[in-house]
PLY file of the C-alpha trace (Angstrom):
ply
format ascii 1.0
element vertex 79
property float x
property float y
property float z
element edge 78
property int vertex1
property int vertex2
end_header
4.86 12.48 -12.70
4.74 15.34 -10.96
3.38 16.68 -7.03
1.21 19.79 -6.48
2.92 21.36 -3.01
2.14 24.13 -1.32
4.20 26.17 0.89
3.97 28.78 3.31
7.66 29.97 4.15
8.38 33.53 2.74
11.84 33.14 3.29
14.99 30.73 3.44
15.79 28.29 5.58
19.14 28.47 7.10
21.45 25.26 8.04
23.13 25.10 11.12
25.75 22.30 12.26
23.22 20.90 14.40
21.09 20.22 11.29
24.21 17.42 10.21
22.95 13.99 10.92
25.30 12.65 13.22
25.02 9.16 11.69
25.57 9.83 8.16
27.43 12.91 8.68
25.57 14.95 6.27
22.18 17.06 5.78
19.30 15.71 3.34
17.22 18.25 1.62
13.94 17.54 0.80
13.14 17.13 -2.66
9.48 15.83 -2.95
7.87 18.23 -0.87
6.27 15.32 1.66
8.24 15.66 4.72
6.89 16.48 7.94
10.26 18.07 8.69
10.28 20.07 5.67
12.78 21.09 4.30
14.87 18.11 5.66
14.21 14.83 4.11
12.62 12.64 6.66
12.28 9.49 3.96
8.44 10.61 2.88
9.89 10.66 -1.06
9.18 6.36 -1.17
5.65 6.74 -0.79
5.88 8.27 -4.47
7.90 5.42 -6.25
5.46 3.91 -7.95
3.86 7.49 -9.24
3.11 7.10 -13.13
4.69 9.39 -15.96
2.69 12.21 -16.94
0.11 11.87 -14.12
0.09 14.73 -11.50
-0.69 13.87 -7.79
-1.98 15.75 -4.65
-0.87 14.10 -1.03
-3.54 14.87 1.51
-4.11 13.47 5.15
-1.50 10.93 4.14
-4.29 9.79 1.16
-2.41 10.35 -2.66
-4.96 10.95 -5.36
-4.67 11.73 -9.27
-5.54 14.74 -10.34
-6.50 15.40 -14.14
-6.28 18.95 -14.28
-4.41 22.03 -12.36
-6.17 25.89 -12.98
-4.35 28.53 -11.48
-5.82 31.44 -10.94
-4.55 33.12 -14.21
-6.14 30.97 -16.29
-9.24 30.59 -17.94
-11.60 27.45 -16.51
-12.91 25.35 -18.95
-16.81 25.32 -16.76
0 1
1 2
2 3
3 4
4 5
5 6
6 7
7 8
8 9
9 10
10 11
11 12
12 13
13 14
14 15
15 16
16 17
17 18
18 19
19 20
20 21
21 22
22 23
23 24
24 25
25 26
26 27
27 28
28 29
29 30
30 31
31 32
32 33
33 34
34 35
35 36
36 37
37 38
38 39
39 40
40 41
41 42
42 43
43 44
44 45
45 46
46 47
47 48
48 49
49 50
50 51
51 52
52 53
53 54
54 55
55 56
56 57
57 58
58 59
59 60
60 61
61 62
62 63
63 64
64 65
65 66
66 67
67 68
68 69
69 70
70 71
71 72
72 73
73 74
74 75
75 76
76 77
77 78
């Protein structure tokens, strides 16, 4: 499976000790690209368990939907 995300950051995202969960002790990254406190995980990524192989998904106003096809704009539409 795999997520179309888009981003708008043109630059990194620095940690600072604040960032450290106090709990756990540690920082989690987001690695799904669904969290509303991007680029921290906020748990967003088990909404996407039950994705299939080989289908590609887009997440919009909290609705997932299958998508059959990505064109970028380099290449050539099929139309």
């Amino acid at each position: 499976m795999t997520r179309l995300v888009e981003l708008d950051e043109t630059g990194p995202r620095r940690l600072d000790p604040e960032d450290i969960d106090d709990e756990k002790g540690d920082v989690a990254v987001c690695q799904c690209g669904l969290s509303d406190s991007f680029p921290f995980c906020d748990g967003s990524h088990r909404r996407t368990h039950d994705e299939d192989d080989g289908t590609t998904y887009v997440y919009e106003d909290g609705e997932r939907r299958a998508v059959e096809r990505v064109v970028t704009s380099d290449e050539e539409r099929d139309d």
